[in-house]
C-alpha positions in Angstrom: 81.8 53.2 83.3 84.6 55.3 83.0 82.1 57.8 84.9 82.2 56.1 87.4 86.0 55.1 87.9 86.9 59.1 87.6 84.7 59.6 90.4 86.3 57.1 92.7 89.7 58.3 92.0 88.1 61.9 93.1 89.8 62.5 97.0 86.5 63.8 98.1 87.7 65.1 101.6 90.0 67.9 99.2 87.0 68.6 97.2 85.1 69.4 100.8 87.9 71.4 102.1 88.0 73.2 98.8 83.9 73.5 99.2 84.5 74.9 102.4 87.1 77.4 102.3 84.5 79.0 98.6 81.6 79.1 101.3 83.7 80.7 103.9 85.5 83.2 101.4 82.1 84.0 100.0 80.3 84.5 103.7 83.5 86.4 104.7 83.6 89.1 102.2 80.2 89.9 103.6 80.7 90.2 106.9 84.5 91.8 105.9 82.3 94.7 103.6 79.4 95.5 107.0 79.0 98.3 109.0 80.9 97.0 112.2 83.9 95.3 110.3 84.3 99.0 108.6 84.2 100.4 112.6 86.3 97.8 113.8 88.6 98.6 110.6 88.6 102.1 111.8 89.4 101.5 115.2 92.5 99.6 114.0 93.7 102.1 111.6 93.1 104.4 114.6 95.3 102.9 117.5 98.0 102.0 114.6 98.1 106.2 114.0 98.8 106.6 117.5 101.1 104.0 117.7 103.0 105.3 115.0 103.3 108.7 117.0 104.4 106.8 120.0 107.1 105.5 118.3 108.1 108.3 116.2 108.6 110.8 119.7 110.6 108.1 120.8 112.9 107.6 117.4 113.7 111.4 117.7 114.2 111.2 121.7 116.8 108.5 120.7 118.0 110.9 117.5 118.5 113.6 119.6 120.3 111.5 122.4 123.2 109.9 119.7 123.5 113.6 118.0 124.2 114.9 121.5 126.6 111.3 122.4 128.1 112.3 119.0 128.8 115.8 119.6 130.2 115.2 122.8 132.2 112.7 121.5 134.3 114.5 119.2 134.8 117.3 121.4 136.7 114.3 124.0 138.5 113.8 120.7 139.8 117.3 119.7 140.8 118.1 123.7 142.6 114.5 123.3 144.2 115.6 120.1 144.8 119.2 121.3 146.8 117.3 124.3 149.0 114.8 122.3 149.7 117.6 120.1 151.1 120.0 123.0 152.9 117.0 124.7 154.5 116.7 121.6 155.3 120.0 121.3 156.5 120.2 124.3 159.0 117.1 123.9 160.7 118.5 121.0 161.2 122.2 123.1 163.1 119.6 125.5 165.1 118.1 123.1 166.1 121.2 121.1 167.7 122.4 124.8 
């Protein structure tokens, strides 16, 4: 009897889906280890190399843009500085006369 009363407390549609998902793990790991899931594996790892080129020429285009941005940069500042420090200069000539 009390069998019987565990077995209707069972959610059967859990134990299915449970069921299922065993059946499909166990039928996928055979068609994941076959010949054409290790070519189609291949192929992936394949276009995700080149892609990884692709991107890396383009990280040191950018890299090589900023260094030159950077450079140029604080050349704008050293002429600025250079100029603030000759107007200066320049002021305190006036004033001494």
């Amino acid at each position: 009897m009390n069998v019987l009363n565990c077995l209707h407390k069972i959610k059967w549609d859990k134990v299915a889906v449970f069921a299922g998902g065993l059946l499909f793990g166990t039928a996928g790991i055979k068609v994941l280890s076959g010949k054409d899931a290790k070519k189609a594996y291949t192929h992936g790892v394949a276009a995700a190399l080149r892609a990884k080129d692709c991107v890396m020429k383009t990280t040191s285009v950018v890299q090589e843009n900023a260094e030159d941005i950077l450079a140029e940069a604080k050349q704008i500042n050293e002429e600025r500085y250079e100029q603030e420090k000759s107007s200066v200069e320049s002021g305190k000539t006036a004033e001494a006369e």
